[in-house]
C-alpha positions as CSV (number, residue, x, y, z in Angstrom):
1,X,42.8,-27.2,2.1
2,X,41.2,-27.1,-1.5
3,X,38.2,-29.5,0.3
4,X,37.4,-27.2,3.0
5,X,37.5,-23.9,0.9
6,X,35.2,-26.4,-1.4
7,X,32.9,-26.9,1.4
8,X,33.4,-23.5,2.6
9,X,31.6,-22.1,-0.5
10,X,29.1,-24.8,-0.1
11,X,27.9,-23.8,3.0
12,X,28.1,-20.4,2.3
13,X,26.2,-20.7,-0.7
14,X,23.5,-22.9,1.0
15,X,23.3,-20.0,3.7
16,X,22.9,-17.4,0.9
17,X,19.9,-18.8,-1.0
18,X,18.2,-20.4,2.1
19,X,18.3,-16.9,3.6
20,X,16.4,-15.6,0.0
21,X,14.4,-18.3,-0.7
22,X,13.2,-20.1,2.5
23,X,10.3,-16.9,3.4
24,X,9.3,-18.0,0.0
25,X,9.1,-21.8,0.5
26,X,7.3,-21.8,3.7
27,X,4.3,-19.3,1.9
28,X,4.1,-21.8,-0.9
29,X,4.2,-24.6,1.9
30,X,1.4,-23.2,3.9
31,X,-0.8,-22.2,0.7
32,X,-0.9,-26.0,0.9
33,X,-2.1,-26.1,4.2
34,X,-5.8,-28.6,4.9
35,X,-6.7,-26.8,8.0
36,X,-7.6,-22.6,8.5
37,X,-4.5,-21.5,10.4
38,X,-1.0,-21.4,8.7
39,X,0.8,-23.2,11.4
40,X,2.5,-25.9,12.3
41,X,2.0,-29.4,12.2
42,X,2.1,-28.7,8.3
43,X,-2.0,-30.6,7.1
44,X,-1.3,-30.8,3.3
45,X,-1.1,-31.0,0.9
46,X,-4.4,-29.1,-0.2
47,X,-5.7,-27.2,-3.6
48,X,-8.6,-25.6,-1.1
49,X,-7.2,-22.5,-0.7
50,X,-6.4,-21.4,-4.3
51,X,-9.8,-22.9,-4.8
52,X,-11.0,-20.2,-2.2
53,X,-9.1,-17.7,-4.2
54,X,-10.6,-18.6,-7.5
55,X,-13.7,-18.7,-7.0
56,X,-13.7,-15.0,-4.9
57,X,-14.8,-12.2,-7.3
58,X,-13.0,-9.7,-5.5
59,X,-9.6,-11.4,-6.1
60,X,-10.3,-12.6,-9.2
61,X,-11.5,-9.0,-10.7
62,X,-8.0,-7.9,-8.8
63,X,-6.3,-10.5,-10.9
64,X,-7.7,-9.5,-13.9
65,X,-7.2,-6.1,-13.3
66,X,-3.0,-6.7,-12.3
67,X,-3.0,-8.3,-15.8
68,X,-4.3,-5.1,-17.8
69,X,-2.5,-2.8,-16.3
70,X,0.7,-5.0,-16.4
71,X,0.3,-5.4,-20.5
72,X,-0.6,-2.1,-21.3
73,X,1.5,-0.3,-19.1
74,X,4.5,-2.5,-19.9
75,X,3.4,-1.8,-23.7
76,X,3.2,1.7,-23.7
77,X,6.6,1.9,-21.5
78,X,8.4,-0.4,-24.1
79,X,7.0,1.4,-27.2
80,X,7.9,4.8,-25.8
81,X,11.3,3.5,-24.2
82,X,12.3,2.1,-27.7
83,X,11.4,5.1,-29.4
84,X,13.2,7.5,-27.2
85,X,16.8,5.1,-27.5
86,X,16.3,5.1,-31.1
87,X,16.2,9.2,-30.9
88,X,19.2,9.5,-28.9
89,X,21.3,6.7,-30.6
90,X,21.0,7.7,-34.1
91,X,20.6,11.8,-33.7
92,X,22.5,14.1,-32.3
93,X,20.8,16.0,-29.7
94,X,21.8,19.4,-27.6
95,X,22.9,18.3,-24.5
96,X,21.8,14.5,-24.7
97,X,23.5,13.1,-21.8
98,X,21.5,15.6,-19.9
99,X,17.9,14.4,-21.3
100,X,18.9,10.9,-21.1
101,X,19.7,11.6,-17.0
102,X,16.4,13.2,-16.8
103,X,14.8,10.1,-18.8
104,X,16.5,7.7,-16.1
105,X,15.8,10.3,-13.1
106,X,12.7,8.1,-12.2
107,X,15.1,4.8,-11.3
108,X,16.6,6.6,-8.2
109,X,13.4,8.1,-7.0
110,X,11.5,6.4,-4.1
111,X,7.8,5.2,-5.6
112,X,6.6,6.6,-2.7
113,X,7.6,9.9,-3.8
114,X,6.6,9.1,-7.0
115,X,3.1,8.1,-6.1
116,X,2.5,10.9,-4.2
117,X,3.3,13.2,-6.9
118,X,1.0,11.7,-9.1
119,X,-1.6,11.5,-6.9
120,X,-1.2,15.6,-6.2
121,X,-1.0,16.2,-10.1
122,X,-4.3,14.4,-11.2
123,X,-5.6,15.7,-8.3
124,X,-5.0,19.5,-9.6
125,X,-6.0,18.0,-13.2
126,X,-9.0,16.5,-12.2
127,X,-8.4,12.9,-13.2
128,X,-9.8,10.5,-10.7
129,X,-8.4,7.2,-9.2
130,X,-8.7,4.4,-11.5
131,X,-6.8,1.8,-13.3
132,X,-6.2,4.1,-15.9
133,X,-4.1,6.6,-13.6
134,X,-2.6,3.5,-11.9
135,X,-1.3,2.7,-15.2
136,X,-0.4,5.9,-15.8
137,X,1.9,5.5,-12.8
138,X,3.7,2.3,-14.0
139,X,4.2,3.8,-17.2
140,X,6.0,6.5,-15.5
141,X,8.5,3.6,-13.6
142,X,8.9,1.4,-15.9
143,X,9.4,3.5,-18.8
144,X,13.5,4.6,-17.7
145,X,14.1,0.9,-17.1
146,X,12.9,0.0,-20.4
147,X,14.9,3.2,-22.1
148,X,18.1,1.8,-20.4
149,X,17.8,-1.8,-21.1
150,X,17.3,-0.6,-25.4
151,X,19.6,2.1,-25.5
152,X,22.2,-0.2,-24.5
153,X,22.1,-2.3,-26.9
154,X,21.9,-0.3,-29.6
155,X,25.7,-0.6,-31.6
156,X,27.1,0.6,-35.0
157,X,26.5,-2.6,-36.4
158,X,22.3,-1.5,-36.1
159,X,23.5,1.5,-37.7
160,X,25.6,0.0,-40.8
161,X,22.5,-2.0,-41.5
162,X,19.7,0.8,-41.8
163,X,21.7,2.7,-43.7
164,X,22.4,-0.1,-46.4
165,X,18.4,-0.5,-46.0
166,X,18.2,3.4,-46.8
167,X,20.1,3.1,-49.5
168,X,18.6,0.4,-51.2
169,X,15.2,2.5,-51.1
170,X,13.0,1.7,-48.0
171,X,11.3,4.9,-46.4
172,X,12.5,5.8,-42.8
173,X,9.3,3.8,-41.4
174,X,10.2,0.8,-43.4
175,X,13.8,0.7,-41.9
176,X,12.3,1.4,-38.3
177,X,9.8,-1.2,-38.5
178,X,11.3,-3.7,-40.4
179,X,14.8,-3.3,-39.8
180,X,15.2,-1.6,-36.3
181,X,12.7,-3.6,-34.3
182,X,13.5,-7.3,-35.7
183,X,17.4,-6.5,-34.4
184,X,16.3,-5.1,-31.3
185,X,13.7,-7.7,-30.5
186,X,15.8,-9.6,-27.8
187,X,16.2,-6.1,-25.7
188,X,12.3,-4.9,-26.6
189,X,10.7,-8.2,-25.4
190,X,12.9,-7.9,-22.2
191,X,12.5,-4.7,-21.3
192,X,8.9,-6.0,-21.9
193,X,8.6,-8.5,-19.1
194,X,10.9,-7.3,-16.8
195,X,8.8,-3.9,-17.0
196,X,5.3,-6.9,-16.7
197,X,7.1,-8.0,-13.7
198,X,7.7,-4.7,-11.7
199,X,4.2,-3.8,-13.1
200,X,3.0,-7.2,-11.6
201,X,4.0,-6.9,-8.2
202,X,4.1,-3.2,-7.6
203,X,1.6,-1.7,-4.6
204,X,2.8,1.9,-3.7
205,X,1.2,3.7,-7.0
206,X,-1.5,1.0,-7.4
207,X,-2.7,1.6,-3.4
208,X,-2.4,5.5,-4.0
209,X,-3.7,6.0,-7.5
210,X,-6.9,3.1,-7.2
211,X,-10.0,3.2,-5.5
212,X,-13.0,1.2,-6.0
213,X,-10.8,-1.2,-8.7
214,X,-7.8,-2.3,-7.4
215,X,-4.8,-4.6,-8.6
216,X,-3.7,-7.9,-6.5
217,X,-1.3,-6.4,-4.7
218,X,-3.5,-3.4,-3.0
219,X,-6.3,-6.8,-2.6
220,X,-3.8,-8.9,-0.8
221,X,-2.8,-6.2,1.7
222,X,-6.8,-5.7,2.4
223,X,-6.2,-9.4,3.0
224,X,-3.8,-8.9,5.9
225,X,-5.2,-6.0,7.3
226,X,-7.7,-8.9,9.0
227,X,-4.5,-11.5,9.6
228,X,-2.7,-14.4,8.2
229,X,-4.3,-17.1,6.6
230,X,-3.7,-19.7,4.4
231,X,-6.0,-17.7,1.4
232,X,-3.4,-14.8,1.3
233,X,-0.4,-17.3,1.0
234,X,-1.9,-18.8,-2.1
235,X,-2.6,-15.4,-3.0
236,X,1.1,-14.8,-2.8
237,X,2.2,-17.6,-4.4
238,X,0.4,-17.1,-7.3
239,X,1.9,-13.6,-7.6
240,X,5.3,-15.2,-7.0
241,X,4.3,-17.7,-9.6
242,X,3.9,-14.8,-12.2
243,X,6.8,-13.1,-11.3
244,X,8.9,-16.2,-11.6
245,X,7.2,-17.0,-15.3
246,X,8.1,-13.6,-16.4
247,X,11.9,-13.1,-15.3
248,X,12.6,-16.0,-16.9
249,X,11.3,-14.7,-19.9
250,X,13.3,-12.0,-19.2
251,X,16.7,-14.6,-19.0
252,X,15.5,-16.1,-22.2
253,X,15.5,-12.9,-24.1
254,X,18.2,-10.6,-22.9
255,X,20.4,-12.6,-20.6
256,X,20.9,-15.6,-23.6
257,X,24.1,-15.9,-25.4
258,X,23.8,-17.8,-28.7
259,X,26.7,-19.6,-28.7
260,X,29.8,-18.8,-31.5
């Protein structure tokens, strides 16, 4: 009985993760692929295609430009994130729980809905599509997540800590800077990359807010408005690639236990 519930799981398990992963392995397969159609008999393996991607200026500039707006959005989300936990965890605020609902309002708000409303406000301000309002917009969704991730970490031992730092002397910047940030590194640099890694692969703002320089994601869908090819699965497995590098940053940082 304890074999088959063994075996069971197993299977189950196998079912699970095939179900998750397999769409994944067959675009890294075929990104692999000698021949110009992504279709069986598999013709690999084959560098051409992320050669093809490379050396296009288009997708390359797209690259570069996912990579800006992914730092500095992601850097200006964590910095104002960190900031507005630190407010509400060591002041007492009039009617906090409601500001820190508003703050996390954005998380159960379609980025459809959120792009469009953007796009409407600059619009009526006068600020143009660019990277810059693109960033704007990540800044805008990433900023809650990063918010929650700090603000629940921050305990009473944080507390205890700056205040014996206060009273030994150091200036309210001092104890922020030197004390408050070092302790809350682990949650900072992981709302960091997990905040990189939405940035990374998000195409709702980026497609409504861009319009002569776009990020990857609006570049690969330009890509499969003419069809599948083996170009736009490398193109997808290097933004898989990314977004693999950074959630693991993301385990290293928050999700690691050092042990007793």
């Amino acid at each position: 009985m304890r074999a088959a519930v063994r075996l069971a799981a197993w299977v189950y398990a196998v079912a699970i993760y095939g179900f998750i992963f397999l769409p994944v392995v067959v675009l890294v397969l075929f990104s692999l692929q000698a021949t110009s159609f992504p279709i069986p008999p598999f013709t690999g393996p084959s560098l051409r295609w992320y050669q093809a991607v490379l050396s296009d200026a288009r997708l390359t500039s797209a690259l570069l430009n996912s990579l800006l707006v992914a730092v500095l959005s992601s850097l200006a989300s964590v910095t104002l994130g960190f900031l507005s936990a630190w407010g509400f965890a060591r002041f007492v605020l009039p009617d906090a729980a409601i500001l820190r609902g508003l703050i996390t309002l954005p998380l159960t708000v379609s980025y459809l809905i959120i792009g469009m409303g953007l796009l409407v406000l600059f619009n009526w301000a006068g600020v143009p599509k660019s990277l810059l309002a693109a960033g704007i917009g990540h800044v805008v969704i990433n900023l809650p997540l990063c918010f929650a991730i700090i603000y629940s970490q921050m305990g009473d031992h944080q507390i205890n800590i700056e205040r014996a730092a206060r009273d030994l002397g150091a200036a309210g910047w001092k104890v922020l800077l030197m004390i408050t940030v070092p302790v809350m590194a682990p949650a900072i640099f992981a709302g960091f990359f997990l905040s990189m890694t939405f940035s990374w692969d998000e195409f709702v703002i980026s497609f409504l807010l861009t319009r002569f320089q776009t990020t990857l994601p609006v570049e690969i869908w330009n890509l499969l408005r003419s069809g599948l090819n083996p170009k736009t699965n490398a193109v997808g497995s290097l933004v898989f690639a990314v977004s693999i590098v950074l959630v693991v940053f993301f385990e290293l940082t928050l999700l690691r236990r050092k042990p007793a």
